[in-house]
N, C-alpha and C positions, 0 to 999 in steps of 0.2 A: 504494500500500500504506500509505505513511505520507506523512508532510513532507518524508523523505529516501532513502526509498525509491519506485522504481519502476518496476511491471513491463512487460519490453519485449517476452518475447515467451514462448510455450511452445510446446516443438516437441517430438514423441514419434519417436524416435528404434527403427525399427522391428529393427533388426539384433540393438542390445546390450538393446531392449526395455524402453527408458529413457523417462522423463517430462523434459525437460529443460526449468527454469523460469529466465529469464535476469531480472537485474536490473541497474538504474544506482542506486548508493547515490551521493546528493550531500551537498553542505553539513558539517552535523555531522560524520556519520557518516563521511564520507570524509575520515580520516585515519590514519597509521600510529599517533597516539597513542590512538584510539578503536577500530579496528582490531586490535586485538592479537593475541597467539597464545589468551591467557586469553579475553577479551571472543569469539574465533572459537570457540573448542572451547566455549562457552556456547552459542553460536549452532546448532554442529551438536546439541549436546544437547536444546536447543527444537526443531529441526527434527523429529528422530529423534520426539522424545514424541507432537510433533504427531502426526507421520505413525500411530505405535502407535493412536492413540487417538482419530483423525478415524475417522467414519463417514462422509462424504462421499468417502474414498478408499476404500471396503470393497470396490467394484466393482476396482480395478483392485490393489486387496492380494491378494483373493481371484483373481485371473491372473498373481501374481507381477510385476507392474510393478516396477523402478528408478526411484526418483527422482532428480534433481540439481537445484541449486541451485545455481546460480550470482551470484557479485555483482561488479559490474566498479564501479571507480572511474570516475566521472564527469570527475575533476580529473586524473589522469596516464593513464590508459585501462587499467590492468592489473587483472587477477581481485584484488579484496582478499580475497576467501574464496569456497567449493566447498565444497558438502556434497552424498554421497553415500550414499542409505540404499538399501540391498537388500532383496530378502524374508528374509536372513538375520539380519536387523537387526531387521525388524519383526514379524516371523514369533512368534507364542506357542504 
């Protein structure tokens, strides 16, 4: 994805009818000082807009797909941030 991001795997999760996108954020990016709550909730807010306003996702907005996002630290193995948009979220 970037220098410090990258994507491991995407798995559609048929039950809760979820997109699930996993990532390894390293280097930089993998710290609690770059990591924040601030710096996260920016992150979900770029996710969210993406998702509103991709037309490459229109196929699966328009079936009410879930996304998630995930990101795991490369350096201690724990989720540093989870973003979850619904059709509720991106729905207009």
């Amino acid at each position: 994805m970037d220098e410090h991001t990258i994507m491991d795997s995407m798995v559609y999760d048929i039950n809760t009818r979820t997109l699930n996108y996993h990532y390894t954020i390293e280097g930089l990016l993998d710290s609690d000082s770059v990591m924040t709550p601030k710096a996260c909730n920016t992150l979900e807010e770029n996710i969210k807009s993406h998702i509103i306003n991709s037309v490459d996702l229109k196929i699966h907005k328009d079936r009410g797909i879930n996304f998630c996002y995930c990101y795991h630290s490369q350096s201690i193995g724990k989720i540093r941030a989870r973003v979850t948009v619904t059709k509720d979220d991106y729905a207009q």
